[in-house]
C-alpha positions in Angstrom: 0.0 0.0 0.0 1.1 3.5 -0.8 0.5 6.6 1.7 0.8 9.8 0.2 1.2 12.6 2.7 0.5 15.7 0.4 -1.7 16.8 2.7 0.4 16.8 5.5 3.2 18.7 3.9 0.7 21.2 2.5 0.3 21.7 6.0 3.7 21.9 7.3 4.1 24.7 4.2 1.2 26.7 5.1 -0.6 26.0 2.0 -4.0 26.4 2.4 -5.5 24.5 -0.8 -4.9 22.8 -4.2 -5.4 25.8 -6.2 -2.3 27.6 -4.3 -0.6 24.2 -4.8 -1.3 24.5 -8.7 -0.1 28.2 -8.4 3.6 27.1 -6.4 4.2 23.7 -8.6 2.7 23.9 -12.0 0.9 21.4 -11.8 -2.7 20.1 -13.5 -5.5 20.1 -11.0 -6.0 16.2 -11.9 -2.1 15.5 -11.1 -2.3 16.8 -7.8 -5.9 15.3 -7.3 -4.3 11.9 -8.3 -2.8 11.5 -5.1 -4.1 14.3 -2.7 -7.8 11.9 -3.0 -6.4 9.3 -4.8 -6.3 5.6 -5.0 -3.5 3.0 -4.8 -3.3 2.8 -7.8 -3.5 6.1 -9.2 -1.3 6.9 -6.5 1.2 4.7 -8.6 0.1 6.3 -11.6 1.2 9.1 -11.0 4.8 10.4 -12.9 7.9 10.6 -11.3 8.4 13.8 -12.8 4.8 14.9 -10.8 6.9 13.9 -8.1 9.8 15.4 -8.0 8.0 18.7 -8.9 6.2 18.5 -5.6 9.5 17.2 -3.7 11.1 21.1 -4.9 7.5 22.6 -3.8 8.0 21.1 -0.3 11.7 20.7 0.0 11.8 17.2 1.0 12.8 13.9 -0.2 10.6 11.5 -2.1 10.3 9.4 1.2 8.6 12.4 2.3 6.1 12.6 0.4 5.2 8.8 0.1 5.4 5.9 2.2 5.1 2.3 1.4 3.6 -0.1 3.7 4.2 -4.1 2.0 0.8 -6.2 2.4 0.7 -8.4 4.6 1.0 -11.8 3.1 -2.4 -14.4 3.0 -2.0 -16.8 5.2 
């Protein structure tokens, strides 16, 4: 599973919503919709370049931004 923690960073930066988001990165609304609501998997959709676009908007590292958790395996 993949965590993405836009939100939280959004926070830590002070920005208030997605359109000032859009403003600072560039970005298409549906790229930063992808994994501010999104699914796993369009969470993995999404382009590394989308990342590393909002890794500059926050300052941090790509860990930052997402985490992943393995499944657990069926027993």
């Amino acid at each position: 599973m993949i965590t993405c923690n836009i939100r939280i960073l959004m926070a830590k930066h002070k920005i208030d919503d997605i359109q000032e988001l859009i403003n600072r990165s560039g970005l298409s609304r549906n790229a930063i919709n992808r994994l501010y609501k999104g699914t796993n998997a369009e969470i993995e959709a999404t382009s590394l370049k989308t990342l590393i676009t909002l890794c500059k908007v926050f300052n941090c590292k790509l860990s930052d931004l997402l985490e992943y958790t393995p499944d657990s395996p069926e027993e």
